[in-house]
C-alpha positions as CSV (number, residue, x, y, z in Angstrom):
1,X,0.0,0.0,0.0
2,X,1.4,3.1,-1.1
3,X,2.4,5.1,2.3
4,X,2.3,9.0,3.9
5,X,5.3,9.9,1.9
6,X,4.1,8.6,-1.3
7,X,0.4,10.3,-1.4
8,X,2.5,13.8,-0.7
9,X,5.0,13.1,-3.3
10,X,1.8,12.5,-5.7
11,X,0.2,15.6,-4.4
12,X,3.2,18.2,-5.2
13,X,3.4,16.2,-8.8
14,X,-0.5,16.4,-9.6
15,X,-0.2,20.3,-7.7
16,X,2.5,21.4,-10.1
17,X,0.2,20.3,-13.2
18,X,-3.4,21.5,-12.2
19,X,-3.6,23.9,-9.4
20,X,-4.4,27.4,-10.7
21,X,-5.7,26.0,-14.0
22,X,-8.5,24.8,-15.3
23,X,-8.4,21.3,-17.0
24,X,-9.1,21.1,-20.5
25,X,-10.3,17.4,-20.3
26,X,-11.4,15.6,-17.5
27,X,-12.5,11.4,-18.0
28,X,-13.4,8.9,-16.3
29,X,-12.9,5.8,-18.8
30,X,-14.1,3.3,-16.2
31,X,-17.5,1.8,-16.4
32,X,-17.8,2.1,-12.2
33,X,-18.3,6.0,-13.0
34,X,-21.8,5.0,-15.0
35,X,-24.0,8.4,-14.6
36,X,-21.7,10.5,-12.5
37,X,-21.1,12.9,-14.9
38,X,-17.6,14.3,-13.5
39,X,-17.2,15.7,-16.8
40,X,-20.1,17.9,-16.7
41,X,-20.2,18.7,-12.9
42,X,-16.0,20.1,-13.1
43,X,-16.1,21.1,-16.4
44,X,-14.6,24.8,-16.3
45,X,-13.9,24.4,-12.6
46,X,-9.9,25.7,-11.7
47,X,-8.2,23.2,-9.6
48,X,-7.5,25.4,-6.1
49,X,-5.1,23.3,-4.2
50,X,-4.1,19.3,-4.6
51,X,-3.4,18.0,-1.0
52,X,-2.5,15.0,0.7
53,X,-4.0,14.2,4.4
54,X,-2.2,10.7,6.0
55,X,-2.5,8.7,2.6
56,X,-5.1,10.2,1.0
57,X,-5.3,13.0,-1.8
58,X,-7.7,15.7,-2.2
59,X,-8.3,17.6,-5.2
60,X,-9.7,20.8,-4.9
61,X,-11.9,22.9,-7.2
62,X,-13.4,26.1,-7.2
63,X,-17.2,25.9,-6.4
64,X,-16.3,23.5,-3.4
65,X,-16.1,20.4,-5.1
66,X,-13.4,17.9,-4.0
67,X,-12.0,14.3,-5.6
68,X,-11.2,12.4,-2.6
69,X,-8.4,9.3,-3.6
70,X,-7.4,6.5,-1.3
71,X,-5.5,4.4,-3.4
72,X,-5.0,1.1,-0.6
73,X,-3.4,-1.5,-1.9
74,X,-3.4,-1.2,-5.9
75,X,-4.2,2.7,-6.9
76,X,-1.7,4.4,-8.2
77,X,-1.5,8.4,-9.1
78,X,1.0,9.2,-13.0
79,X,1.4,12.9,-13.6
80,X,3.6,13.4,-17.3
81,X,3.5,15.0,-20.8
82,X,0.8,13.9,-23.5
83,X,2.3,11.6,-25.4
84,X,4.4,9.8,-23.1
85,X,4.3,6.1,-22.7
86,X,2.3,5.3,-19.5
87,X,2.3,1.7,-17.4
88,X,-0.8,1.2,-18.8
89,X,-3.5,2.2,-21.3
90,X,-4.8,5.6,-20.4
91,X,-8.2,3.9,-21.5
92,X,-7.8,1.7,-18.0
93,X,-7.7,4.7,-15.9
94,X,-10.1,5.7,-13.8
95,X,-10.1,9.0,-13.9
96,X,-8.2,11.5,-16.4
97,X,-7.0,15.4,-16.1
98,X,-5.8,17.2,-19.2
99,X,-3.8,21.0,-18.8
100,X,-1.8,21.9,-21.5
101,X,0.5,19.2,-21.8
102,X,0.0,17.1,-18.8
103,X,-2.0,14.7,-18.3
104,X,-2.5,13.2,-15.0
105,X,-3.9,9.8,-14.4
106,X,-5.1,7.9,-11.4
107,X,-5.2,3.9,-12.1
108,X,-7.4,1.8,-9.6
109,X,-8.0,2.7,-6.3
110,X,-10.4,1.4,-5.3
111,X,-11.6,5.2,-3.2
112,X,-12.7,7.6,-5.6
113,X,-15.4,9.6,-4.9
114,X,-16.6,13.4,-5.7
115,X,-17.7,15.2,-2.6
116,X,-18.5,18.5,-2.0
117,X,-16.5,20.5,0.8
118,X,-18.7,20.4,3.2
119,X,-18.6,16.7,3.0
120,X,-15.2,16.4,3.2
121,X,-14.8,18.7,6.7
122,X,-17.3,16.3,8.3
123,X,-16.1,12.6,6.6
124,X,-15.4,10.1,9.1
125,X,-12.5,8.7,7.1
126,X,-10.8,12.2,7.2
127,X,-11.8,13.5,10.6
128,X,-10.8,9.9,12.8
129,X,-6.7,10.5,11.4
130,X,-4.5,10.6,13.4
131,X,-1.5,13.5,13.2
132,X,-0.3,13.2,9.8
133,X,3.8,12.4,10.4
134,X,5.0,13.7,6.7
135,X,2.8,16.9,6.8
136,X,4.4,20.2,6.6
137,X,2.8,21.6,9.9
138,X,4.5,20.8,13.7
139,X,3.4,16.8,14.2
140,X,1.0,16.9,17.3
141,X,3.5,15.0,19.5
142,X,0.9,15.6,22.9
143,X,-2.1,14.0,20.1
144,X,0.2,11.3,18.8
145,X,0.1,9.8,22.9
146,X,-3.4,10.4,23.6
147,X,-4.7,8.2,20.9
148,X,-1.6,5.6,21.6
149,X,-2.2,5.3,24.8
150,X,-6.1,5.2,24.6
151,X,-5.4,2.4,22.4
152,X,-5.3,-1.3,23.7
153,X,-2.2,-1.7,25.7
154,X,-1.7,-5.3,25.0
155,X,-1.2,-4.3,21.3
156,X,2.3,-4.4,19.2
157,X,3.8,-1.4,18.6
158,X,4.5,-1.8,14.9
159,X,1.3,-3.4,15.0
160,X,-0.1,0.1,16.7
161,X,2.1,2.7,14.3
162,X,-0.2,1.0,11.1
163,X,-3.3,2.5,12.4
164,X,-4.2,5.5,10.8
165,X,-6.2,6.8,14.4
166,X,-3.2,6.6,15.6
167,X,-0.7,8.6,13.4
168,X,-1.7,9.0,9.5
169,X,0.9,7.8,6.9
170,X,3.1,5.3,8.7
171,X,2.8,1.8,6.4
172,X,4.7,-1.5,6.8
173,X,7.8,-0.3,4.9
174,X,8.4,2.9,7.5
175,X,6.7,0.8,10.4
176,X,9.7,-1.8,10.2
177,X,12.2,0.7,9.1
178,X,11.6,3.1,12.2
179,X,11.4,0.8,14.7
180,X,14.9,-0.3,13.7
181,X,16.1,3.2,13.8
182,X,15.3,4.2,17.3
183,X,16.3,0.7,18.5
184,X,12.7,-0.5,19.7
185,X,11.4,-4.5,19.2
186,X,8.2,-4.1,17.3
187,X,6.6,-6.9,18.9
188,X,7.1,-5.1,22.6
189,X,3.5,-4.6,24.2
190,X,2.5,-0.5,24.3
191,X,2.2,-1.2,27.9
192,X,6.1,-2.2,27.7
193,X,6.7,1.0,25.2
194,X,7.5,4.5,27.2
195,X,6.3,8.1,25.6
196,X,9.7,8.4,24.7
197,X,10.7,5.5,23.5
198,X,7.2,6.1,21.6
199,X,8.3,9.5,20.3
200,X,11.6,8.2,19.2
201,X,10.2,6.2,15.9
202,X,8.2,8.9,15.1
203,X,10.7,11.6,15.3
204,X,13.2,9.2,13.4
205,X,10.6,8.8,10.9
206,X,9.0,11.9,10.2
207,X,12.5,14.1,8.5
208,X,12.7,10.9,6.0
209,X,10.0,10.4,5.0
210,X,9.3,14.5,4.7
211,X,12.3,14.4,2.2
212,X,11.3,11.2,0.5
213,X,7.8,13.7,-0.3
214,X,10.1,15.8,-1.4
215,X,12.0,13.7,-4.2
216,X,10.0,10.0,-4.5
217,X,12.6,7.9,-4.3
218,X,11.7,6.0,-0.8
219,X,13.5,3.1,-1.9
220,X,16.9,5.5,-0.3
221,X,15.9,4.7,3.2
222,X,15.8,0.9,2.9
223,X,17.3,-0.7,5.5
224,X,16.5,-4.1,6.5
225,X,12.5,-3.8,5.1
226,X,12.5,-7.1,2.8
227,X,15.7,-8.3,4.3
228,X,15.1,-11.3,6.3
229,X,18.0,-13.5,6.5
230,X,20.7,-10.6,5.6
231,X,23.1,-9.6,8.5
232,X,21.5,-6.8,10.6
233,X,23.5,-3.2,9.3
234,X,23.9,-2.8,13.2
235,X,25.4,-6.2,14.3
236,X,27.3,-7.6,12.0
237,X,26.9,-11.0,9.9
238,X,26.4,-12.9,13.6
239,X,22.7,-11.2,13.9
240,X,20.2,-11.3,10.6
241,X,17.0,-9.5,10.1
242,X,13.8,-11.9,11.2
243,X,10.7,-11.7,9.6
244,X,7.3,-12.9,10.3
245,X,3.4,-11.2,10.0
246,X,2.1,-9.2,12.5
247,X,-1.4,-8.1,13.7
248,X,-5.2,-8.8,12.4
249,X,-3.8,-8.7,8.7
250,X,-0.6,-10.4,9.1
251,X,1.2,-7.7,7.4
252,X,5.4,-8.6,7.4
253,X,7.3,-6.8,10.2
254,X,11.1,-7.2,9.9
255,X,13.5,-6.1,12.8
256,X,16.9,-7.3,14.5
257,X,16.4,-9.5,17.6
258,X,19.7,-8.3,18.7
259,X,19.7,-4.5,18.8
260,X,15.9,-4.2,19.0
261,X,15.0,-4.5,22.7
């Protein structure tokens, strides 16, 4: 699932296309859409501001309309120049900007809705978030602890730093990557974790993945994620990375059993 990091990193790209301008074609090739009518209802609408909240995206447009994204585990956003050659058939998009030269393309999703501002300040999905750890504005350390801690104690921290409540934007790859940087055994109980130690993975976490917004390339700050069985960067060849599923959905968590106490 495409993480915190990722969604802002779409939302500067799809930004630096659209916002200020109106589109000059909008689509929506897939049949889902039926009698929506995006088309019509955004025609000659400028795009005010493209935004990412935790991993979603909004799209604003002037009139208070607003596509909402959530692209979970197979969505993907493509911003480039008409003409280039794109992953796959603009025809399988789901939906389709056109300004100028760009074209900007969102594949999948399975989220995609049009809502109107009003909705958006009031939807559940949005409102629940936690404090969003790649977002430009100070991270709401005090908030951060309040919904951790009101959370059940018995619970694994990496298991805990998944749920969006909690903090928006964390995913399995930055999950597993920030535990190992601050030192911390993902599988230790939240009753076991202190504020601090707590604080550590986030504050480890949160210049990273601010610059991986920034440029895209997350793949920089890998670590041990996907490394089980190579020696732990830490410890030496004597220690290598574990792997093994972790909470309701069983989603990979890898660590060092050596330096990660």
């Amino acid at each position: 699932m495409p993480e915190g990091d990722t969604l802002h990193h779409a939302a500067l790209r799809v930004g630096a296309a659209l916002t200020g301008h109106v589109p000059s074609a909008i689509e929506t090739p897939h049949p889902r859409f039926g009698r929506a009518r995006w088309p019509e209802r955004l025609g000659g609408r400028r795009v005010d501001a493209v935004e990412a909240v935790g991993k979603h995206l909004l799209i604003r447009f002037d009139g208070g309309l607003v596509i909402h994204s959530h692209l979970r585990m197979s969505g993907s956003w493509h911003v480039g120049r008409a003409g280039e050659r794109w992953p796959r058939s603009p025809r399988a998009a789901w939906l389709v900007l056109r300004r100028a030269e760009y074209e900007v393309l969102q594949f999948n999703g399975p989220v995609l809705d049009l809502l109107t501002a009003t909705r958006i300040r009031s939807d559940p999905r949005l409102t629940r978030l936690g404090p969003d750890i790649v977002a430009g504005r100070p991270f709401d350390e005090a908030r951060f602890l309040t919904r951790l801690r009101e959370d059940d104690q018995t619970r694994g921290l990496g298991d805990a730093l998944l749920d969006q409540h909690i903090v928006a934007g964390i995913g399995n790859f930055w999950k597993s990557e920030g535990c190992w940087l601050a030192g911390i055994d993902p599988w230790r109980r939240l009753s076991q974790v202190s504020d601090e130690e707590a604080l550590a993975v986030v504050r480890a976490l949160r210049p990273l993945m601010q610059e991986s917004a920034r440029h895209g390339r997350q793949s920089e700050f890998r670590v041990i994620y996907g490394r089980a069985g190579l020696p732990c960067p830490r410890c030496g060849p004597a220690v290598l990375i574990a792997a093994r599923g972790q909470g309701d959905d069983n989603r990979t968590t890898y660590w060092c059993p050596s330096c990660q106490r």
